[in-house]
N, C-alpha and C positions, 0 to 999 in steps of 0.2 A: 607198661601203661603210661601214656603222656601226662605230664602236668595239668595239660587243660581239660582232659578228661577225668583225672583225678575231683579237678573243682567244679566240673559244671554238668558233671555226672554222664551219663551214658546214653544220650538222646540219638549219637551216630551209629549203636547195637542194629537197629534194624537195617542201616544203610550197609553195614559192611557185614549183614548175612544177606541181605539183596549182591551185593558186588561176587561172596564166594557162587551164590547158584550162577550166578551170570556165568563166572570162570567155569565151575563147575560141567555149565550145559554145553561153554566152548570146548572143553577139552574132549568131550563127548561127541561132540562133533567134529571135529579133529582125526578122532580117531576109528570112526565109523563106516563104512562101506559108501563109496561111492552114489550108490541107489540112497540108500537111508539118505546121505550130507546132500543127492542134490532135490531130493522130495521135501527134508527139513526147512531150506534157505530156498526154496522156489517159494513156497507157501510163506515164508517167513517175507517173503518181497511182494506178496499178495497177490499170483497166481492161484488160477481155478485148476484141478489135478486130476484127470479121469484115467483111472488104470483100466486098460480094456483087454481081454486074453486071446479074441480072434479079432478076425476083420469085420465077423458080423457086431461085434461089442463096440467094432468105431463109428463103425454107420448109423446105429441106434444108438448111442453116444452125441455123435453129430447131431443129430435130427430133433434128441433132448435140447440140445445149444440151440436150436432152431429155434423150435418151441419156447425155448426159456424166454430170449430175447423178439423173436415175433419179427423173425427174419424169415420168411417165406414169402417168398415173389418179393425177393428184393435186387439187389446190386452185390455183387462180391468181385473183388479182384483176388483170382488165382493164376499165376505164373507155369505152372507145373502142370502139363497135361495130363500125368498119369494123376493126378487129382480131380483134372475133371467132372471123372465120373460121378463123385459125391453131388458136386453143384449138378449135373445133366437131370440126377434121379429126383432133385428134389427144387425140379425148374425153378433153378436159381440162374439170373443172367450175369455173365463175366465176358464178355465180347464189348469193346467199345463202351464203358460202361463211364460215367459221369458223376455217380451220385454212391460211390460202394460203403455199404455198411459194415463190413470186414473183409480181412485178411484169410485167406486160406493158403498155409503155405505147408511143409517139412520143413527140415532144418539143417546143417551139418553136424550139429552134437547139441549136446546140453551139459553143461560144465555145473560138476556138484557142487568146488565150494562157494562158488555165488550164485547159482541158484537160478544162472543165467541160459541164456538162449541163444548159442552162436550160427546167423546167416553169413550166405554169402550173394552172390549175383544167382545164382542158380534160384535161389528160393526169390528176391525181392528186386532180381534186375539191380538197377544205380539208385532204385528210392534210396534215399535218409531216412530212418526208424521213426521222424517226425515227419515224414511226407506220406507214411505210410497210415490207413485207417486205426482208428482208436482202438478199433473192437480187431482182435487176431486169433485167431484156431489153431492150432499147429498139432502136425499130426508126425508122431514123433516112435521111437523103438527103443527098449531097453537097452540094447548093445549101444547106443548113441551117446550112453552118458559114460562121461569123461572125467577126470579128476577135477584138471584146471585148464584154463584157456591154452595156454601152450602146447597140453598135451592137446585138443580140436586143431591148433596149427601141424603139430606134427602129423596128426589122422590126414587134413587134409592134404601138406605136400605129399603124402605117399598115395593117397588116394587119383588123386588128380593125375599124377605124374610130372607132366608137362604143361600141361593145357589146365594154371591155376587159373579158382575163380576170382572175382576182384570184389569190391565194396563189402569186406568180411568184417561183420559188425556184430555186436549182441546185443540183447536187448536183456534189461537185470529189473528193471521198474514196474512191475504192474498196476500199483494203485498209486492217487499222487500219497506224498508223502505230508505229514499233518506239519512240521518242519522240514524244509529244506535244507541240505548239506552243500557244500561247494563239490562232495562227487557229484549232486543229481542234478548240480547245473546245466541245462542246455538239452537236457534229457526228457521229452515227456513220454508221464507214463501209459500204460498200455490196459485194456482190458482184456487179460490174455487168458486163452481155454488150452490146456494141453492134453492130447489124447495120447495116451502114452500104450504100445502095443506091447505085448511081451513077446521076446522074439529067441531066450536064452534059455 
């Protein structure tokens, strides 16, 4: 016990049983299954998290996010034609569009221990994450999540082969932050929906 805790008694007890759960929750997280760390630290960066079991659970998923936000007959920008079909069913425009209210995209993984969301040109073309709309969808697969970002680079060189894709980014910020850090400089954040498939 310290001298100065001796004399001015024990006022810093609850700070250093706040500090063990802290370590405590980290070490649990540490050691937890990829799914658990990256559902934990998605939601911990303030992502929304729809676990859906078929494709009909994405559509009607999708359509609640519609409803929620009161996006019908609006604008969306989707790159991905095999996503199309969601914006065609629920006459949404994404041709030429000027005014888009979200992103609809897929991803190339989702990295558990930040909880982040690795694109590349495939999902978002050359936009920057800040050229890209506020409001994002991502329509995504259990087999998708990865430990860490390096293990998403190794997925993709093998994936790809030859023919990589380029402007491979992540996105890890969904709500702004009540403090700023010097990581979340230059970074805004995102209101992002994840439709998560189960595919394992």
């Amino acid at each position: 016990m310290s001298l100065f805790r001796k004399f001015f008694g024990t006022g810093n007890d609850a700070s250093d049983e706040e500090k063990e759960s802290e370590f405590n929750n980290l070490q649990a997280n540490l050691s937890a299954p990829a799914d658990e760390k990256f559902t934990f630290n998605f939601k911990k960066n303030g992502g929304k998290f729809l676990y859906c079991e078929n494709l009909d659970e994405v559509k009607e998923q999708f359509e609640n996010i519609l409803e929620e936000n009161d996006w019908f007959e609006c604008e969306a920008i989707c790159f991905e034609p095999k996503l199309h079909h969601l914006l065609d069913e629920n006459k949404l425009e994404y041709k030429n569009v000027t005014n888009p209210k979200f992103l609809l995209a897929s991803c190339e993984n989702l990295i558990a221990d930040e909880g982040s969301i690795l694109f590349s040109s495939n999902q978002i073309k050359q936009n920057k994450p800040n050229d890209l709309p506020v409001n994002i969808v991502i329509i995504a697969t259990t087999s998708q999540i990865l430990e860490s970002k390096s293990d998403g680079l190794r997925v993709i060189k093998k994936k790809y082969d030859k023919d990589y894709p380029t402007n491979i980014t992540t996105i890890k910020y969904f709500e702004k932050a009540k403090e700023e850090d010097f990581l979340q400089y230059g970074s805004s954040a995102k209101n992002l929906y994840l439709l998560l498939l189960e595919d394992l």
